[in-house]
C-alpha atoms as a printed R data frame, in Angstrom:
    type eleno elety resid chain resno        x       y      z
1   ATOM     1    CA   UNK     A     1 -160.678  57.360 20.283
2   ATOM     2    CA   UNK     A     2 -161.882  57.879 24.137
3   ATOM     3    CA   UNK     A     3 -163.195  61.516 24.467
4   ATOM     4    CA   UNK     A     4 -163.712  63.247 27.678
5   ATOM     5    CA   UNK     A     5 -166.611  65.666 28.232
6   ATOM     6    CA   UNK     A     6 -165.238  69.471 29.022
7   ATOM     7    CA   UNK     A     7 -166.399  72.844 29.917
8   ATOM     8    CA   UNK     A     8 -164.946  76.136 29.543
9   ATOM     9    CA   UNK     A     9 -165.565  79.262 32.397
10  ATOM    10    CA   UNK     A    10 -164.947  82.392 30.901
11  ATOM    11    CA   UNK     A    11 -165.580  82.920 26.971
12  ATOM    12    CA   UNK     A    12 -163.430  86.072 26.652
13  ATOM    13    CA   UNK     A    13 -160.640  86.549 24.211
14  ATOM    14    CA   UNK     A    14 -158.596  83.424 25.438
15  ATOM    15    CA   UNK     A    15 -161.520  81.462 26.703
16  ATOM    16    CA   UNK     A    16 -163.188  81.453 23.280
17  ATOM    17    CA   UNK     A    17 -159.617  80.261 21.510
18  ATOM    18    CA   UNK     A    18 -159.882  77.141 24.476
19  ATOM    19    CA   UNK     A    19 -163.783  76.734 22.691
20  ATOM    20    CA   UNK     A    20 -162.591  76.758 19.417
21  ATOM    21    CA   UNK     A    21 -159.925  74.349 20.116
22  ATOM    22    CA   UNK     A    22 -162.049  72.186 22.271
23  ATOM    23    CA   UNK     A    23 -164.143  71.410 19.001
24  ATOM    24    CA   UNK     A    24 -161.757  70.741 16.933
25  ATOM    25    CA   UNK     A    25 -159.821  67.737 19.227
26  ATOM    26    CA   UNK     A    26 -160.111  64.262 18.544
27  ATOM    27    CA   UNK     A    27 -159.955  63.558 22.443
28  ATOM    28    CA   UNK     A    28 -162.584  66.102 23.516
29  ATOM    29    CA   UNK     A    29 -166.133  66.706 23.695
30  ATOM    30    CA   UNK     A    30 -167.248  70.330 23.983
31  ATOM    31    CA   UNK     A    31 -170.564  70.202 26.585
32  ATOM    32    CA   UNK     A    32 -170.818  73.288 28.284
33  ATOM    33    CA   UNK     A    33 -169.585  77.320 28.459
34  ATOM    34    CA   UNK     A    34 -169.961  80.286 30.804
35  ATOM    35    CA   UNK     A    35 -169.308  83.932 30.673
36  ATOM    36    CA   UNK     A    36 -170.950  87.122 32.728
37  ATOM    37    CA   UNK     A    37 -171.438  88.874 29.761
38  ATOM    38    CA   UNK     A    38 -174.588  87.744 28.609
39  ATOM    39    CA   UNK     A    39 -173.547  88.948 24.944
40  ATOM    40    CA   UNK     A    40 -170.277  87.314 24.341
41  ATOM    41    CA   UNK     A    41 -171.881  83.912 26.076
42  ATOM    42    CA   UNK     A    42 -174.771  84.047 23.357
43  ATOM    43    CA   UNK     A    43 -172.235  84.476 20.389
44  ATOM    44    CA   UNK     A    44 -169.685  81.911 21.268
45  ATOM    45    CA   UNK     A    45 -172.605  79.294 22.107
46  ATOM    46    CA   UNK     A    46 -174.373  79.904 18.894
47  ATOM    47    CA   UNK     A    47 -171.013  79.629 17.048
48  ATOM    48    CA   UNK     A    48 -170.146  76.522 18.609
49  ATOM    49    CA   UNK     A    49 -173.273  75.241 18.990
50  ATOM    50    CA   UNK     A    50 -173.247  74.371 22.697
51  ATOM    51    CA   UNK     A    51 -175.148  75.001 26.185
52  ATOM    52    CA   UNK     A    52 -174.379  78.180 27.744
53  ATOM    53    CA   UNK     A    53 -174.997  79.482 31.579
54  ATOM    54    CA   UNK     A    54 -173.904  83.179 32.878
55  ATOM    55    CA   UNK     A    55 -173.740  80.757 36.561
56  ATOM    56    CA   UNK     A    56 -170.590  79.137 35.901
57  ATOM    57    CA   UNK     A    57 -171.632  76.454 39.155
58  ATOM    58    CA   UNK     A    58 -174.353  75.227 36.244
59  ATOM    59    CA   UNK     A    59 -171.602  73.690 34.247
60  ATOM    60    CA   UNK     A    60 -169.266  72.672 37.016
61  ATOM    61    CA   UNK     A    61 -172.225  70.529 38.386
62  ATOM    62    CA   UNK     A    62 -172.902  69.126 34.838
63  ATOM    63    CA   UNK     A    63 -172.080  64.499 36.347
64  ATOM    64    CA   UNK     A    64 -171.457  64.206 32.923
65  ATOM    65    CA   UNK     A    65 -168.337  67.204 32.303
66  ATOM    66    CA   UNK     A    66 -164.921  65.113 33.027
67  ATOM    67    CA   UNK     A    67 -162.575  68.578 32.794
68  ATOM    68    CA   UNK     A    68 -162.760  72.160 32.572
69  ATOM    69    CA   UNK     A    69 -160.240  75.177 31.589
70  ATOM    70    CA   UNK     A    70 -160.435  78.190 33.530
71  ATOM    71    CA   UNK     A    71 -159.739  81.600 31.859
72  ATOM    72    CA   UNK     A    72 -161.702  83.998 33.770
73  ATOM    73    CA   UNK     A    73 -159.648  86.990 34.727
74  ATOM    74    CA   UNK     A    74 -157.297  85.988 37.256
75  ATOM    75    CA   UNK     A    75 -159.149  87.859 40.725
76  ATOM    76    CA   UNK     A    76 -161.557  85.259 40.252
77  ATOM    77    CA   UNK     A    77 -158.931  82.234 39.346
78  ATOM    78    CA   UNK     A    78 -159.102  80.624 43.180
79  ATOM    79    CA   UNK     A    79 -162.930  80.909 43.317
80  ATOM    80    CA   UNK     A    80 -163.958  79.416 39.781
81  ATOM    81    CA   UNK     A    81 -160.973  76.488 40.276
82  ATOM    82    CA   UNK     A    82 -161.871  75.512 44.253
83  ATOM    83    CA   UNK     A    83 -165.895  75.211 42.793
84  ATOM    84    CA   UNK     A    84 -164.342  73.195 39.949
85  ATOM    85    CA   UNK     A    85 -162.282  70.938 42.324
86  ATOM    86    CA   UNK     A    86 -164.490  70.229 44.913
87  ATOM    87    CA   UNK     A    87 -167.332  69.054 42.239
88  ATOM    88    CA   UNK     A    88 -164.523  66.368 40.973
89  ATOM    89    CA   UNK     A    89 -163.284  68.063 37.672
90  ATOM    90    CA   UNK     A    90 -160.076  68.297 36.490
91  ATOM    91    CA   UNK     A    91 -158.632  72.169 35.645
92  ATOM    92    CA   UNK     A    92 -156.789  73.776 33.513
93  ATOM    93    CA   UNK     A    93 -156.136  77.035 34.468
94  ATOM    94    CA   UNK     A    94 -154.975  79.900 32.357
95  ATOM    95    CA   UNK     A    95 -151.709  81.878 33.625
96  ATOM    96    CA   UNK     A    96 -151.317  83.081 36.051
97  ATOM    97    CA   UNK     A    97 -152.244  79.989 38.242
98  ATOM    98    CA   UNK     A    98 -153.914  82.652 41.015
99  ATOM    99    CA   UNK     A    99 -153.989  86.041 42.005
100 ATOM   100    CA   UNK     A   100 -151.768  85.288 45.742
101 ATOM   101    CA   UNK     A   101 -148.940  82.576 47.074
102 ATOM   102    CA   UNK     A   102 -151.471  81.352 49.186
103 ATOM   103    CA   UNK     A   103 -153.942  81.065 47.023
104 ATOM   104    CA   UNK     A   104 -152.485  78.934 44.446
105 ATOM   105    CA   UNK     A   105 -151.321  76.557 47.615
106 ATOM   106    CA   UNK     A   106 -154.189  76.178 48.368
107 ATOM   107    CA   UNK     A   107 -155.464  74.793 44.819
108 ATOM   108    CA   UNK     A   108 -152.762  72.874 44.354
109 ATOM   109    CA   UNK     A   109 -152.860  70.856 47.977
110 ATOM   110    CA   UNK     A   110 -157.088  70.341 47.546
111 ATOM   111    CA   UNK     A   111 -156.127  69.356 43.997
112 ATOM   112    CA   UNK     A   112 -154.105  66.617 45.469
113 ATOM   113    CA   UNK     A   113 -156.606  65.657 47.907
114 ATOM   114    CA   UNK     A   114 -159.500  65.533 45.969
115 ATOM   115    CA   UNK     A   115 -157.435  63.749 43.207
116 ATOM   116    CA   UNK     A   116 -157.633  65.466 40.055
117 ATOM   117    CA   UNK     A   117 -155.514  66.601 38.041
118 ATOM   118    CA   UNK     A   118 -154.376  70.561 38.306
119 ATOM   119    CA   UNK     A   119 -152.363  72.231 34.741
120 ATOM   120    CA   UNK     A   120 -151.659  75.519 34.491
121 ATOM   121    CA   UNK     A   121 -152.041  77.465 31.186
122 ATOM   122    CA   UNK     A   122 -148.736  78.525 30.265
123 ATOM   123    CA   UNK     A   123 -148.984  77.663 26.502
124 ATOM   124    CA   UNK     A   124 -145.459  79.156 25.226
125 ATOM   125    CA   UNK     A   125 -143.988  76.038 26.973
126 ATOM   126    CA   UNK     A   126 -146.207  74.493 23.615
127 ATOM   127    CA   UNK     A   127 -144.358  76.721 20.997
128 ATOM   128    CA   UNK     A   128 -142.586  74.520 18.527
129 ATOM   129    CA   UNK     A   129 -140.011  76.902 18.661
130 ATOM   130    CA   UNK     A   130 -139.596  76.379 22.806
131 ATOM   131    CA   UNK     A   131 -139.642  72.615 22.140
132 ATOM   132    CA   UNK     A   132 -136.904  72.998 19.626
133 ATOM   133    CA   UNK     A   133 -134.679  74.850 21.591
134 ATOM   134    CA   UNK     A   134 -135.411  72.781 24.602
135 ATOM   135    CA   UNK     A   135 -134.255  69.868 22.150
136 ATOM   136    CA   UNK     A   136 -131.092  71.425 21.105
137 ATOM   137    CA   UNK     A   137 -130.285  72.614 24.521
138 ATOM   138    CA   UNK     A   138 -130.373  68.724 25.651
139 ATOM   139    CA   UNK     A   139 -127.899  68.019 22.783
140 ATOM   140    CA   UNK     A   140 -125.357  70.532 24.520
141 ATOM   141    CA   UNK     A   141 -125.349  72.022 20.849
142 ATOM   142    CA   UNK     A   142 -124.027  75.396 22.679
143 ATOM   143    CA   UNK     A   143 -122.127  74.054 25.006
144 ATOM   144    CA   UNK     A   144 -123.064  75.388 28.718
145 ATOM   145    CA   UNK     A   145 -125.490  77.947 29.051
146 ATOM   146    CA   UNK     A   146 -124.306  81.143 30.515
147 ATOM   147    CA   UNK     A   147 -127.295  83.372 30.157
148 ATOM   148    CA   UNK     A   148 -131.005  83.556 28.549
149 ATOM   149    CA   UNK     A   149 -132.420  87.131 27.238
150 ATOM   150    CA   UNK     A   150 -135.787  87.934 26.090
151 ATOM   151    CA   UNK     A   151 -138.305  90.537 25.308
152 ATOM   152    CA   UNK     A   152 -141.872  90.475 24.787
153 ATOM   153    CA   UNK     A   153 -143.116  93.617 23.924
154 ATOM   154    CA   UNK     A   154 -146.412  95.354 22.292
155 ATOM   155    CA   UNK     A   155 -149.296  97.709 22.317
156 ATOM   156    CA   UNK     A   156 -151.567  98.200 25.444
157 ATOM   157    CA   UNK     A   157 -154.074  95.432 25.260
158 ATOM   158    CA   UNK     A   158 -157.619  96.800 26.577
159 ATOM   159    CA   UNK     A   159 -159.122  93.845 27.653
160 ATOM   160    CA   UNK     A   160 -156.334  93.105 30.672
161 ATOM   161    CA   UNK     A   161 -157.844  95.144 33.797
162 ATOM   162    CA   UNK     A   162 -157.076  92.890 36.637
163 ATOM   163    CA   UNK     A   163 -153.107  92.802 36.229
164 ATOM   164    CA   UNK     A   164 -149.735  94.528 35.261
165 ATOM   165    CA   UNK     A   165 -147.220  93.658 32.446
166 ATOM   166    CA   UNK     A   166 -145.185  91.689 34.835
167 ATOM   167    CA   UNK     A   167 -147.834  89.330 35.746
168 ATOM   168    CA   UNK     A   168 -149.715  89.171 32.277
169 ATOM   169    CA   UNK     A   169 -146.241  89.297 30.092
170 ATOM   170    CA   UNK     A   170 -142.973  88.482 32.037
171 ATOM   171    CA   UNK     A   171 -144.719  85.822 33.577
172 ATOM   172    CA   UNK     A   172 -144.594  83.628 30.044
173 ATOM   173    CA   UNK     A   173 -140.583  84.491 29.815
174 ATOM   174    CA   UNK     A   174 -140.247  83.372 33.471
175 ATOM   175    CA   UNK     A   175 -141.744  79.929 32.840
176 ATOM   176    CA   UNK     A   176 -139.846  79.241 29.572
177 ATOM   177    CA   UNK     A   177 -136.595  79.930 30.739
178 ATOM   178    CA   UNK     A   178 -137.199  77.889 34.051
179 ATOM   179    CA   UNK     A   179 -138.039  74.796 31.977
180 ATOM   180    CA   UNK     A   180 -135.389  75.438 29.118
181 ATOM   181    CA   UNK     A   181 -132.832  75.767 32.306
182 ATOM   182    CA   UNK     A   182 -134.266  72.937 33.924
183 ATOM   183    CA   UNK     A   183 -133.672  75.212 37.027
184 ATOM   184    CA   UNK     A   184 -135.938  77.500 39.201
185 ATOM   185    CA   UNK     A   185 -135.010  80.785 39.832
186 ATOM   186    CA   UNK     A   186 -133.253  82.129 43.166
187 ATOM   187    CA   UNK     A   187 -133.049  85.533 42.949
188 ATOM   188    CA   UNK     A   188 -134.622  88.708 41.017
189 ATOM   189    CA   UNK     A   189 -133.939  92.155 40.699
190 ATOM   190    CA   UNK     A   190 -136.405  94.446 38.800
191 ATOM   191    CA   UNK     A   191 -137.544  98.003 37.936
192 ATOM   192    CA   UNK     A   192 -141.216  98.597 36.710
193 ATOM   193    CA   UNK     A   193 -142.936 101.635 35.660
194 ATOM   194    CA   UNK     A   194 -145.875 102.949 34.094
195 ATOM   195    CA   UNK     A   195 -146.428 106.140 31.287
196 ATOM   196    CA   UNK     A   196 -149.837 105.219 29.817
197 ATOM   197    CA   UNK     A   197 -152.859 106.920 31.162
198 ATOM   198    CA   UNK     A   198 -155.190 104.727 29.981
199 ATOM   199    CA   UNK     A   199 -153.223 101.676 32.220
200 ATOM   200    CA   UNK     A   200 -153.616 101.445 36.312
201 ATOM   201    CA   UNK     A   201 -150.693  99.152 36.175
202 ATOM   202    CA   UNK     A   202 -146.987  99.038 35.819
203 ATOM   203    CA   UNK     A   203 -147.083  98.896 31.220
204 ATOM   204    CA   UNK     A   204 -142.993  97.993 31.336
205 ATOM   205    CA   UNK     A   205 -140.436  96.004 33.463
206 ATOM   206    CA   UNK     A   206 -137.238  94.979 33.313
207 ATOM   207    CA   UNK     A   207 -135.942  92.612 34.871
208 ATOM   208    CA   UNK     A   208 -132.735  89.965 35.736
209 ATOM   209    CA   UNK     A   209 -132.628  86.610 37.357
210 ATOM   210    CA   UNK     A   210 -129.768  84.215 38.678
211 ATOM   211    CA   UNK     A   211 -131.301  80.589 38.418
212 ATOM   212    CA   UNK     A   212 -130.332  77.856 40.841
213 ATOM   213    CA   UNK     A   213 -127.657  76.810 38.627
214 ATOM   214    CA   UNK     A   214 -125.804  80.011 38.609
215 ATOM   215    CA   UNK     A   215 -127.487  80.756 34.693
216 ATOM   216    CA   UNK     A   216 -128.435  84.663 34.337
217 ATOM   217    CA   UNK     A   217 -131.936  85.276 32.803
218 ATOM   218    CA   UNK     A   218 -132.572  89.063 31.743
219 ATOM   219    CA   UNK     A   219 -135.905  90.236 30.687
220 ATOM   220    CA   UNK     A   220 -137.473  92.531 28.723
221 ATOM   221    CA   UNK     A   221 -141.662  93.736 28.816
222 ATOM   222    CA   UNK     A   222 -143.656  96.518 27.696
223 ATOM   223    CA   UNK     A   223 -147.249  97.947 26.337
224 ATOM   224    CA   UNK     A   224 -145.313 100.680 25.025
225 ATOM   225    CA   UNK     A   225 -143.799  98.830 21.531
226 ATOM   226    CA   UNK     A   226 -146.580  99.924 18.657
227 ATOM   227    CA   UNK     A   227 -145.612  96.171 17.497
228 ATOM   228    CA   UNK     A   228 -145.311  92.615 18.849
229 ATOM   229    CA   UNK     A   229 -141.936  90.854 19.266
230 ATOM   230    CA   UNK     A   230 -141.719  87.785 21.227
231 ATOM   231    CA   UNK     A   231 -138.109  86.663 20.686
232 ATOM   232    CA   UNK     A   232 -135.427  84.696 23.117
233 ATOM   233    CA   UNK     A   233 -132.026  84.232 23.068
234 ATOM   234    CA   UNK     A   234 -129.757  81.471 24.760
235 ATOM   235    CA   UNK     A   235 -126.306  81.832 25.287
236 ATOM   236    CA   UNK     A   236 -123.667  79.110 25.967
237 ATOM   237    CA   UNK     A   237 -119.897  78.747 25.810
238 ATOM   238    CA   UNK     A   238 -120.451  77.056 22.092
239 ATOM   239    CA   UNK     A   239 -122.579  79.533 20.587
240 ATOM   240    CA   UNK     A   240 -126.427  80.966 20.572
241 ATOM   241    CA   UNK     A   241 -129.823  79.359 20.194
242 ATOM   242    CA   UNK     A   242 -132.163  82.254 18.766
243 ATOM   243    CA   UNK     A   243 -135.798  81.926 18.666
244 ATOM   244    CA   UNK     A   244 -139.241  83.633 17.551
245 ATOM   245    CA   UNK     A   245 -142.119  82.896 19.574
246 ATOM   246    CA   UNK     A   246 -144.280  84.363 16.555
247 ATOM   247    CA   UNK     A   247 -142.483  83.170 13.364
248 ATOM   248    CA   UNK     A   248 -141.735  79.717 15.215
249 ATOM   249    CA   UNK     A   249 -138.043  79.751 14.240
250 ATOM   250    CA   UNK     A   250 -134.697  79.166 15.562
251 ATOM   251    CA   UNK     A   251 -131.206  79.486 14.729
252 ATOM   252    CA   UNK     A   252 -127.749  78.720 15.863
253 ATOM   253    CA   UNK     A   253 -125.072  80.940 15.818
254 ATOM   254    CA   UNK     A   254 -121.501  79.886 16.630
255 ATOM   255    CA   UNK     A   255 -120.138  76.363 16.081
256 ATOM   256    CA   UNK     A   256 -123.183  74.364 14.578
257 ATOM   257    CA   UNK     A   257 -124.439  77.673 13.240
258 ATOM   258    CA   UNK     A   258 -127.540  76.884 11.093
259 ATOM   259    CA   UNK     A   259 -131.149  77.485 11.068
260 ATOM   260    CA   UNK     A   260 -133.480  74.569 12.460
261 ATOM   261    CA   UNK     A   261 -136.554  73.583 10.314
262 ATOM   262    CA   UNK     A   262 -139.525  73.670 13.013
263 ATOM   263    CA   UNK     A   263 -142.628  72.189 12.267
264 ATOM   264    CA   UNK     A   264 -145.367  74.462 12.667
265 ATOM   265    CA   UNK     A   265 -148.445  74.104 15.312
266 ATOM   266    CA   UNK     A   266 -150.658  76.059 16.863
267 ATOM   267    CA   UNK     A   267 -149.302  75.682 21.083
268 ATOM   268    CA   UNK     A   268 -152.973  75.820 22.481
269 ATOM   269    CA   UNK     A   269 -154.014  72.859 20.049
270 ATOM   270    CA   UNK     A   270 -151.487  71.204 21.968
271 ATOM   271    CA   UNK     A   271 -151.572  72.269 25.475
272 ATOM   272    CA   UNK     A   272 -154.952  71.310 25.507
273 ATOM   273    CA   UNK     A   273 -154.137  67.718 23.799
274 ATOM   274    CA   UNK     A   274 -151.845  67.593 26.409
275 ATOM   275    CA   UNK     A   275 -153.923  68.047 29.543
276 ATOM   276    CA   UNK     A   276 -156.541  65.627 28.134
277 ATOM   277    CA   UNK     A   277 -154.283  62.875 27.604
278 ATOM   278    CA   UNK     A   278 -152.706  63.370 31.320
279 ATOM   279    CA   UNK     A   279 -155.847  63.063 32.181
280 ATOM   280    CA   UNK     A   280 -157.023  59.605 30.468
281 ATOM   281    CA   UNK     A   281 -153.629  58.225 30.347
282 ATOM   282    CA   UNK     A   282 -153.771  59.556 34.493
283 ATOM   283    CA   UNK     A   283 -150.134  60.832 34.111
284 ATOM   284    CA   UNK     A   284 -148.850  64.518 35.591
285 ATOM   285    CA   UNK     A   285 -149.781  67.220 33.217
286 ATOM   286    CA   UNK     A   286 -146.841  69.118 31.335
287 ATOM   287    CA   UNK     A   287 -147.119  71.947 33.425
288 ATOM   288    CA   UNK     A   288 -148.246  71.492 37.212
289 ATOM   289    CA   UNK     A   289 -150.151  73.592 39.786
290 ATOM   290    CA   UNK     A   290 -146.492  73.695 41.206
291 ATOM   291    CA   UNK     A   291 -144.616  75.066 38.075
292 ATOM   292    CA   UNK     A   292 -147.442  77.722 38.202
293 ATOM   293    CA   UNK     A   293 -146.797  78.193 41.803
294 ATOM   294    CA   UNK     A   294 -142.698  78.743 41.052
295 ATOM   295    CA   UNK     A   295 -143.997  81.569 38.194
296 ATOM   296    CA   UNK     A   296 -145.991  82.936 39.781
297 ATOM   297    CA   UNK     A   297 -143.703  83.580 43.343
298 ATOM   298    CA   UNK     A   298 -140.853  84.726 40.722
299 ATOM   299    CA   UNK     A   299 -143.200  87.504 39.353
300 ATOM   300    CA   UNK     A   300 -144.534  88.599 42.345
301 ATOM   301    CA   UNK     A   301 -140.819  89.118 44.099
302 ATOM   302    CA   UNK     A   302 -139.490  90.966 41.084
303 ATOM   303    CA   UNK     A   303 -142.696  93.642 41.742
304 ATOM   304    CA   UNK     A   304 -141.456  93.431 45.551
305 ATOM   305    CA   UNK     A   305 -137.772  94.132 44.031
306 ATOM   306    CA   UNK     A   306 -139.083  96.963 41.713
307 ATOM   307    CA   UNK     A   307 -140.961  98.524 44.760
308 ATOM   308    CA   UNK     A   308 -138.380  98.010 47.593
309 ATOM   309    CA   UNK     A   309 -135.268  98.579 44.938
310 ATOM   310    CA   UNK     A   310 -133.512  95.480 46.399
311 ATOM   311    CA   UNK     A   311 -132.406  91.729 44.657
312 ATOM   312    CA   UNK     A   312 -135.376  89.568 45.776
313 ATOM   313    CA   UNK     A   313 -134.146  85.634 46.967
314 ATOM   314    CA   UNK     A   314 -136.770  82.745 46.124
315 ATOM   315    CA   UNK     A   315 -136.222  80.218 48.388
316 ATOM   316    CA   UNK     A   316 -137.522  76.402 46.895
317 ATOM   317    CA   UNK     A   317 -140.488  75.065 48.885
């Protein structure tokens, strides 16, 4: 099997799972990492037994490195991916695609011109669970869907500094319902606070969207839950597709009520399958610079919702 030569920037918590699962792909040779913390670069090169550079330009201007995934904290998103581009590499970039509108634009257009390929890391769109439902949702197993609910909810995770729960949590809901819906979203109204101390952010939002096709998607997020749930719900004239992100299961309630064997897989194994093959096979990745454009204008107008308490419209570019 072909293999293409990657990199990864940033070696953090997700940038080390992008390592690990680098190594461990049949289409994918591991040549390069990078990470400011001199520390966490040594370990995670040792481990995986590859070159390391705090200078993340070192491994961008490696001839040899065909892609690279991006998961440096998302301030720094536009600078590491432009570098990345203009040297001729493809990019994956972890969610959320960019820190601005304009920003993420702007990838996305001198992706185009420079002619690589630009995916953006939302990997629940990978959950077996996601793909099932998607599946079921084709077979109109429910009928027509009238509304989607979810919540996504945990402890305070340390290590996120840059954003708020809307952008690091609600953002992964607001993706998966767009592409189980097969419709953006049009409007948003939302209400955000924040009660922990320790956070500079907003640690819990709710929030409810009308999709293009007149579906109603309602939202649930918080730090605040001393346990993680990451569960869904459709809802259609026929019944209910339920689903665990973390369990990777789904039932149906209603006419075909039953639960759905899922075979189990890890979603960044495949993500990251997925991005290499677009590349070789020179198809569109699974998820575009443009679905990470339409994420991440729907989070950012439910924090301009939550702030001016008014419904927010997203017009389609």
């Amino acid at each position: 099997m072909k293999k293409l030569n990657v990199g990864v920037v940033g070696v953090g918590a997700m940038g080390h799972n992008h390592v690990r699962v680098y190594t461990r792909l049949k289409n994918a040779n591991l040549l390069a990492v990078s990470d400011l913390m001199k520390g966490t670069l040594a370990e995670v090169s040792k481990k995986y037994n590859t070159v390391g550079f705090v200078d993340y330009d070192n491994v961008l201007k490696m001839p040899e490195i065909d892609a690279v995934s991006v998961c440096v904290p998302t301030t720094y998103h536009y600078e590491v991916v432009m570098s990345a581009i203009e040297q001729g590499k493809h990019v994956l970039v972890e969610k959320p695609i960019a820190f601005t509108l304009k920003e993420a634009k702007d990838m996305v257009k001198a992706a185009r011109k420079q002619g690589v390929k630009l995916a953006t890391g939302h990997v629940e769109r990978f959950n077996p669970a996601v793909l099932e439902a998607k599946k079921l949702l084709r077979e109109k197993l429910i009928g027509e869907v009238v509304s989607v609910s979810a919540k996504r909810v945990g402890p305070f995770p340390p290590r996120i500094k840059d954003v708020g729960v809307t952008i690091d949590l609600a953002i992964h809901e607001v993706d998966v319902m767009a592409y189980l819906l097969d419709s953006p979203v049009s409007k948003v109204y939302a209400h955000v606070g924040s009660r922990l101390e320790k956070c500079e952010y907003e640690d819990h939002a709710e929030i409810m969207m009308e999709f293009y096709n007149n579906a109603i998607g309602m939202l649930e997020v918080n730090w605040l839950t001393p346990y993680k749930k990451r569960q869904l719900e459709v809802t259609g004239t026929d019944g209910i597709i339920s689903l665990d992100y973390i369990d990777q299961t789904v039932e149906i309630f209603g006419k075909n009520a039953r639960n759905v064997r899922v075979p189990h897989h890890e979603p960044l194994m495949v993500e990251l399958e997925s991005f290499l093959n677009a590349i070789m096979l020179d198809e569109k990745p699974k998820i575009t610079g443009e679905d990470g454009i339409h994420a991440l204008k729907t989070v950012l107008a439910a924090m301009k919702s939550a702030k001016e308490k008014i419904p927010v419209k997203i017009d389609i570019d």
